[in-house]
C-alpha positions in Angstrom: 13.3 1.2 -6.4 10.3 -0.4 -5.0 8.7 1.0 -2.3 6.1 -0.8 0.6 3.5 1.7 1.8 3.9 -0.5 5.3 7.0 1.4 7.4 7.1 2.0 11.1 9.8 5.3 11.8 11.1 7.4 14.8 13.1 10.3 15.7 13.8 12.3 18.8 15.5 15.8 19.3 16.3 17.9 22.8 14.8 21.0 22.9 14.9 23.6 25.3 11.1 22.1 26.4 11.5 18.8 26.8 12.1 16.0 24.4 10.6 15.9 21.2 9.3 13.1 19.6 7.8 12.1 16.2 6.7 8.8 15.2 5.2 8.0 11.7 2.9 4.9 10.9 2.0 4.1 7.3 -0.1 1.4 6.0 -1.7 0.6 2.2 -4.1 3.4 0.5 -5.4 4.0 -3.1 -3.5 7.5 -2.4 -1.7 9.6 -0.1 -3.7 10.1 3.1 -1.9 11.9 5.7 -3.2 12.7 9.9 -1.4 14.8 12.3 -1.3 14.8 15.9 0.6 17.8 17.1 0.9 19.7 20.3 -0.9 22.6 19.9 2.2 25.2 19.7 3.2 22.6 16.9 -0.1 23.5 15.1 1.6 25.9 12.3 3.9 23.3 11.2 0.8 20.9 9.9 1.1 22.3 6.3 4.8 22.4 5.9 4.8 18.5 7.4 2.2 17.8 4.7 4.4 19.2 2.8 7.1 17.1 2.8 5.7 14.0 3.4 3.7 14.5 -0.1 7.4 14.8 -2.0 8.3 12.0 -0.4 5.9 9.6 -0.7 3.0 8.9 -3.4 1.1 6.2 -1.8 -0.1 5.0 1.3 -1.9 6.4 4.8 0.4 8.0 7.2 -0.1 8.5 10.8 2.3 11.5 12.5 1.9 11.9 16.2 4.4 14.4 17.4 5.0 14.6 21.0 6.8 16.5 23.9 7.9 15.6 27.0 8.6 18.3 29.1 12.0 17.5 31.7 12.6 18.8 34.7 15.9 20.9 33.4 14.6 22.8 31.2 15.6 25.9 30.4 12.1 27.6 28.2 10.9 30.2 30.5 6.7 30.5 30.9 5.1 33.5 30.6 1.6 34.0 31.9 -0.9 36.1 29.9 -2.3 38.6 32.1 -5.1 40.2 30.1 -6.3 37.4 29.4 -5.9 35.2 32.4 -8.0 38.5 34.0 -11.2 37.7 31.3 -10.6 34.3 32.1 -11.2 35.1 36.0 -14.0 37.5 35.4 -15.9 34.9 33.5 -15.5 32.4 36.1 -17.1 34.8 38.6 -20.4 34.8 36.4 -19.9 30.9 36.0 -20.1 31.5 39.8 -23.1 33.6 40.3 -25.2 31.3 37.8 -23.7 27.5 39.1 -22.7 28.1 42.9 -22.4 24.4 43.4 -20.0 24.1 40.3 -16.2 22.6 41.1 -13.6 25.4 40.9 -11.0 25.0 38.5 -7.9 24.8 40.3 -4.2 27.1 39.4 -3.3 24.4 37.3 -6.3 23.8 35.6 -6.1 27.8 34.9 -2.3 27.0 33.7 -3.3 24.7 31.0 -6.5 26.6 29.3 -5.4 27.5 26.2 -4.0 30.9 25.6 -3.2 31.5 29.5 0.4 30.6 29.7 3.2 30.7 26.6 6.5 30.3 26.2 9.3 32.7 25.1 8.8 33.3 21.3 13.0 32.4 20.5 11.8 29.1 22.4 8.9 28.5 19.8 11.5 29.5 16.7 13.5 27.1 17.8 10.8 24.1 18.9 9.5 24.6 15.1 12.5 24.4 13.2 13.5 21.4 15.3 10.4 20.0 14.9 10.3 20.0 11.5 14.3 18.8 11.0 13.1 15.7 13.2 10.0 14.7 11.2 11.8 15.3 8.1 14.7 12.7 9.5 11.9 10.7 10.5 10.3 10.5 6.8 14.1 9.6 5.3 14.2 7.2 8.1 10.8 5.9 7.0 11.6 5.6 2.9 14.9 3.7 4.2 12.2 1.3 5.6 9.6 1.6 2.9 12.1 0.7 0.5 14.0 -2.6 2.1 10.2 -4.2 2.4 9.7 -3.1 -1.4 13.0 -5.1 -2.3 12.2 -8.1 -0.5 8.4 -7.8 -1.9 9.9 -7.8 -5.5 11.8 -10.6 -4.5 8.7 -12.7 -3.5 7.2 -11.7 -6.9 10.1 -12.3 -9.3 9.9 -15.8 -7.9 6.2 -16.5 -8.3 6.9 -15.2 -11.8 9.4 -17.5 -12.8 7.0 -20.1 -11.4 4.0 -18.8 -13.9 6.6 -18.4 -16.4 7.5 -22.1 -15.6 3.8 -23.4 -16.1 3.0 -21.7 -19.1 6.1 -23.1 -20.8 5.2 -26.6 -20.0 1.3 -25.8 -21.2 2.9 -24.4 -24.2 5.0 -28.0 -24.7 1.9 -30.0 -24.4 -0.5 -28.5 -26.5 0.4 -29.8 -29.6 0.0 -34.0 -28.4 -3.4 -32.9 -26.4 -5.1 -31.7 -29.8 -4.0 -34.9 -31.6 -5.3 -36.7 -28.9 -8.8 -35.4 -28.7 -8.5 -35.4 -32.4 -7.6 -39.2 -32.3 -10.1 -39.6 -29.2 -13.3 -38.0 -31.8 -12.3 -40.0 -34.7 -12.4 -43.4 -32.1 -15.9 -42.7 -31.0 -17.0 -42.0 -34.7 -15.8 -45.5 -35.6 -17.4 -46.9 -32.7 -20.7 -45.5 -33.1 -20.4 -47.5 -36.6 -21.2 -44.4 -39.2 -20.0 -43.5 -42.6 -19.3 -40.2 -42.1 -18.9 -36.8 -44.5 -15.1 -36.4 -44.4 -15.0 -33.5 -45.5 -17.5 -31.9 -43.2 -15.7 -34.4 -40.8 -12.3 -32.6 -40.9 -14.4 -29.1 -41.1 -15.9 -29.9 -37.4 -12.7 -31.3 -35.9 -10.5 -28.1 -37.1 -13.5 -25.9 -35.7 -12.9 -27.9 -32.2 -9.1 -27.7 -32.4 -9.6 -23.7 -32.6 -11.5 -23.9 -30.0 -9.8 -25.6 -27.6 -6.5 -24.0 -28.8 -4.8 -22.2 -26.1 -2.5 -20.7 -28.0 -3.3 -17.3 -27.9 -3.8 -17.4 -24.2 -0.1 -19.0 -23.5 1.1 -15.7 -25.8 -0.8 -13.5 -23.8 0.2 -14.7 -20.6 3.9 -14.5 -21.4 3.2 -10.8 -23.1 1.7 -9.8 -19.1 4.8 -11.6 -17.0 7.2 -9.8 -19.4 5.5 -6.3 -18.6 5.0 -7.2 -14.7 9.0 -7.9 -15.2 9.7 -4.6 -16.7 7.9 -2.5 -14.9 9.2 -4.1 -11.1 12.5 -3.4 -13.1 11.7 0.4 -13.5 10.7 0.4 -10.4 8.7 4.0 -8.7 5.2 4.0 -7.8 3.7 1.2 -9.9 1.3 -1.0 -7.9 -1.5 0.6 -9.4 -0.2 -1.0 -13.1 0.5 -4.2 -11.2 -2.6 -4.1 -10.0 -3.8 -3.4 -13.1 -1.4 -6.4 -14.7 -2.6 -9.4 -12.1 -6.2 -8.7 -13.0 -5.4 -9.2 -16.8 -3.2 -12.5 -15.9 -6.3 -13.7 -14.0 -8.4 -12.8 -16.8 -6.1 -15.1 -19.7 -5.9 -18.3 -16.4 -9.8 -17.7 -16.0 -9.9 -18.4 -20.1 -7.5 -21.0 -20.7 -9.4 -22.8 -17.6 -12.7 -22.5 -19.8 -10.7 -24.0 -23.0 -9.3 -26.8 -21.2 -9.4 -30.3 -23.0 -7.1 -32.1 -20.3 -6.9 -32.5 -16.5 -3.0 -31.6 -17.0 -4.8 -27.7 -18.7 -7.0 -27.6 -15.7 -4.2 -27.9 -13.1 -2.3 -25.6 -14.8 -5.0 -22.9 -15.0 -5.4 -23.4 -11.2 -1.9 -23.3 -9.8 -1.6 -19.8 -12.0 -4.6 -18.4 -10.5 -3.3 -19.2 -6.5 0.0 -17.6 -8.1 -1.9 -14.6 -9.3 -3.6 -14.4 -6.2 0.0 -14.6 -4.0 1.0 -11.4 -5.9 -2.1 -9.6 -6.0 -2.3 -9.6 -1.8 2.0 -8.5 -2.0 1.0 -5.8 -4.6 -1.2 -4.4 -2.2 1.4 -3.2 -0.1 3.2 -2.0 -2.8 3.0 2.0 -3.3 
């Protein structure tokens, strides 16, 4: 399937702490760029997180923010460490001697420093393993998403494709009375102008124009590209680096049949496939 690298997911759990809450952001990227923010007891779990977003997904910059909010019934039961809440104290007191006008912290200020007050350790088993079932609900949850914008994206490009497909058709049905008209148009002003000219070298110079302005090649070309863009929406996976790669090589044949053009009806042509290119180069962005 196709997948969007835009997707908005997010998943809570109960834990014996509060509520737990993880919410994932992901936007376009050349490649998989991934930023946590976790609660610092949550800290551990960064790699295995990385982890599984990176089987997930192949494309696209991911924001995690993982949060807790503790509730008034819960049942975790703090424990305070006393060794070091005592080094903590005695380093106040020098704080002290050196900065007597410095503000005091206050108990809760001592509470929250890092390292002074914990938590049972079956608590932390269990706020880890539900952590990481709930972001890895959250990152299904998120592919679900991912891949309903990627179906309506191909959507959008299947149709602009049948349009180019549509417009290189009629190009193709054309080409044949344009070059007998500029041949008929050459030969007119030749007779006007009056001249006897060298027929033979006559006919040389007006088949050396025709191959010039023959688009031929280009119409082939651009049918060879939509085929392939077909195909490989078709296959589906992360492909919006070759899609990429595809709408700069249709731009390339518009930019050249645009140069070859012998009729206002060419040039038109050349331009409505170029703002066609363009519409699905800005949706393949998003594409992972």
């Amino acid at each position: 399937m196709i997948h969007s690298m835009t997707a908005f997911a997010r998943e809570s759990a109960t834990t014996d702490l509060g509520v737990l809450t993880v919410e994932l952001r992901s936007v376009n990227h050349r490649y998989l760029d991934c930023t946590f923010k976790l609660p610092d007891n949550l800290r551990p779990l960064e790699v295995h997180l990385r982890d599984i977003a990176s089987k997930a997904m192949a494309r696209g910059k991911l924001d995690c923010l993982v949060r807790i909010q503790a509730n008034k019934d819960s049942n975790a039961v703090l424990t305070v460490n006393t060794e070091y809440l005592d080094t903590l104290i005695a380093a106040s007191a020098v704080i002290r001697e050196r900065m007597p006008k410095a503000q005091q912290p206050t108990v809760l200020d001592v509470l929250q420093f890092p390292g002074v007050c914990g938590v049972e350790s079956s608590a932390e088993e269990q706020i880890l393993e539900i952590a990481r079932e709930t972001f890895a609900r959250a990152v299904e949850n998120m592919l679900a998403n991912r891949s309903r914008e990627g179906e309506k994206l191909k959507t959008l490009l299947l149709d602009r494709l049948q349009q180019v497909e549509a417009i290189v058709s009629v190009a193709r049905e054309m080409l044949p009375e344009l070059l007998q008209q500029q041949r008929k148009r050459i030969i007119s002003r030749i007779e006007d102008l009056d001249l006897d000219p060298d027929h033979n070298r006559l006919e040389q110079e007006l088949v050396y124009i025709a191959q010039k302005a023959d688009i031929d090649e280009e119409l082939d070309r651009l049918d060879a590209h939509v085929g392939e863009v077909g195909l490989t929406l078709e296959k589906g996976g992360p492909c919006g680096r070759r899609l990429d790669f595809l709408m700069q090589e249709l731009n390339r044949e518009a930019n050249t049949l645009s140069s070859k053009s012998i009729a206002s009806s060419i040039t038109q042509s050349a331009v409505d496939l170029k703002v066609l290119i363009e519409q699905m180069r800005e949706q393949i962005q998003n594409i992972e």
